[in-house]
N, C-alpha and C positions, 0 to 999 in steps of 0.2 A: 788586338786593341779595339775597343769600343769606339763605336762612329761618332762624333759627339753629336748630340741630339738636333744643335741649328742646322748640323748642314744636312741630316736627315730632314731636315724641315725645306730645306733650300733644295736639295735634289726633289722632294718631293713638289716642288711647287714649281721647279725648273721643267720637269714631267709632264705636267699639266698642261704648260704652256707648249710644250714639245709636240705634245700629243692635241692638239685644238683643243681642248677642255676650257682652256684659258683662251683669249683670243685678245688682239690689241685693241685699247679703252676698256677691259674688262677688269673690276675690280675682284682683284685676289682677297682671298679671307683674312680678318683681321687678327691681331694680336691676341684677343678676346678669341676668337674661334680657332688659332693655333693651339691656344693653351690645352685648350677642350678639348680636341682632334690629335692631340699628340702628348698629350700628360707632361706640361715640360712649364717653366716657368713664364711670368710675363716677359723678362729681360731675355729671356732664349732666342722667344719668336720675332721680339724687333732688332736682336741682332742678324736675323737669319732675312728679314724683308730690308733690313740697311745693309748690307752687304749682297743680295740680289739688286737693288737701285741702284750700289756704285758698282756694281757690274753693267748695268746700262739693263736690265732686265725688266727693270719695274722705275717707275714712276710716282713717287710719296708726295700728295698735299695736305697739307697740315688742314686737319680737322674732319677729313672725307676718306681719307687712306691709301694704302697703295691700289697704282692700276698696271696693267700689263702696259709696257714700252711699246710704241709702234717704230720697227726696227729698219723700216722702210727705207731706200735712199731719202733724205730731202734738200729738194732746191731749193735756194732763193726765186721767188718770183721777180723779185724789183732787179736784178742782176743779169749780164746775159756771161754766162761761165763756163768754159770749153768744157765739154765731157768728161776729157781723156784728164785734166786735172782733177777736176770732182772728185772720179773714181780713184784718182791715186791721193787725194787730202785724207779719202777715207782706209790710208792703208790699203787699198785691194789693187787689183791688175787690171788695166785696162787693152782689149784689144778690138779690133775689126776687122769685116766681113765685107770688101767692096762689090755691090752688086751691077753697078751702072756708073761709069761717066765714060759721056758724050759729049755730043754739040748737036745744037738742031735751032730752027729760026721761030722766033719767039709767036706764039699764037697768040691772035688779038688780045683775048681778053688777059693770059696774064704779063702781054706787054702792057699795057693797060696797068697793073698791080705795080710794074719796076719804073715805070716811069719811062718806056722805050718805044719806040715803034714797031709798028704789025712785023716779022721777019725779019729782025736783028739779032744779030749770033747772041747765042745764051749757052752756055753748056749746065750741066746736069747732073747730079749727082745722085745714088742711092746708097748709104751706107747700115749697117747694122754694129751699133757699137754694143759691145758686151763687160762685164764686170766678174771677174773673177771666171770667166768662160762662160755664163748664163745672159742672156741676152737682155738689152734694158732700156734702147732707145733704136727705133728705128729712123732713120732721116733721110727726107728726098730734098735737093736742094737745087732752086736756080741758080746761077750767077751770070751777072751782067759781064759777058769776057772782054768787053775794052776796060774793065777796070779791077781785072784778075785774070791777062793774057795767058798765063804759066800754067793756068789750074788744072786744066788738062794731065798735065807733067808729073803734078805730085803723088805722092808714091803715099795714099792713105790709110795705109797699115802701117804707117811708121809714124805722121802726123794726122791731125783732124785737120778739117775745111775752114772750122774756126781760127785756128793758130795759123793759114797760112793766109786768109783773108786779112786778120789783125794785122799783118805784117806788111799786105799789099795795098789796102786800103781800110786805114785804122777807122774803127768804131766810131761816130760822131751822134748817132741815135737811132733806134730801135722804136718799134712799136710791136706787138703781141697780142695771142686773144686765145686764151686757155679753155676746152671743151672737154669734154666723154662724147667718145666714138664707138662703134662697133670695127672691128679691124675687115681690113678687107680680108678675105681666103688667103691672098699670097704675103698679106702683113705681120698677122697670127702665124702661120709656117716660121717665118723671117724668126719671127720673136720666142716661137715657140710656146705660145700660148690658145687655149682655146678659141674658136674665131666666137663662141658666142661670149665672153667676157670683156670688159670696157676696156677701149683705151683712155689715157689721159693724154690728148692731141695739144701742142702747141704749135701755132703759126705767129713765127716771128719774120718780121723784114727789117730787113738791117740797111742801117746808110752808110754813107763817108761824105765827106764835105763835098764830093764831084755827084752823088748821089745815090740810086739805089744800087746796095752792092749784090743784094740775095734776097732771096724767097725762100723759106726753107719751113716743111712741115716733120715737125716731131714726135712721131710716135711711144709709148711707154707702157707697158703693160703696166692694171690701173693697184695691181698689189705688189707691185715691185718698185713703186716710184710716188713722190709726194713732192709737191711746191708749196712752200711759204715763206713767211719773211717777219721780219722786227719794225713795230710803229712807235717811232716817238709819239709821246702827244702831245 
């Protein structure tokens, strides 16, 4: 039996994108240049670009055309949202990689950042959470331990820092500040990515009514991860 002609049109433009020809924001050929390119009707080629967009593959604005989807994770910026949920809203598997947690006595300046004094117990965390086995967020975190005495204990292959934080001292406000980093040598390893390609670095600190509960820097390799959000106006 004969392939019908859209989805030859659809594998062949699925290919592109496969192969980097196509790349994300990149505008695919149009209806007009299918025709041409493939001897096939006008009704072929926009069934073949509407059924690549509700596949999630492409992106149609009326009047400009389709553009290659960026398939990226994305976060909300205005939100602060456990990882390990993220990954699983999206269908995929979430696990982790504990590389560190200690305790050690807070040095000046980032007692200073928590709101504590010079050499008050803090313990420490190093995680690498991953998505479907591929690495996607690397996290180094303070936490002030009079007001997360257990953290120590938990077992963070099973739960994140966030969910057991939320639980110990709930969320009352946050503040953030989103940059591109270069990774360190042993961050790039963690992530598995090249050390000369960007990170996208968030430093968020988080409160609870008694005060600062963490410090926590987020690493993301800068083609595997995106933040943004929805503005009324």
């Amino acid at each position: 039996m004969a392939i019908p002609q859209y989805i030859r049109i659809k594998d062949a433009v699925r290919r592109r994108i496969e192969q980097a020809e196509l790349r994300p924001g990149d505008r695919v050929p149009s209806e007009n240049q299918l025709v041409a390119e493939f001897g096939v009707s006008r009704m072929t080629a926009r069934r073949a670009l509407l059924e690549l967009a509700d596949e999630g593959l492409l992106q149609r604005t009326q009047g400009l055309g389709s553009f290659v989807a960026d398939l990226r994770p994305l976060s909300s910026i205005s939100q602060i949202r456990n990882i390990a949920e993220e990954i699983r809203q999206r269908g995929h598997v979430h696990s982790c990689r504990v590389l560190v947690l200690n305790a050690l006595p807070a040095p000046a300046e980032l007692a200073a950042h928590m709101g504590l004094a010079a050499g008050e117990l803090l313990y420490h965390s190093v995680l690498v959470h991953l998505e479907n086995a591929l690495p996607l967020q690397w996290e180094s975190r303070h936490v002030t331990a009079s007001l997360a005495p257990d953290y120590l204990q938990q077992d963070f292959s099973q739960t994140t820092p966030s969910a057991y934080l939320s639980a110990v001292a709930p969320l009352a406000e946050a503040d953030q500040t989103v940059e591109a980093v270069l990774p360190a040598p042993s961050v790039a390893d963690a992530l598995a990515m090249p050390g000369d390609q960007p990170c996208l670095k968030i430093t968020r600190r988080t409160f609870s009514h008694r005060g600062v509960v963490s410090l926590a820097e987020l690493l993301h390799p800068g083609d595997r991860y995106r933040l943004g959000s929805h503005i009324d106006a």
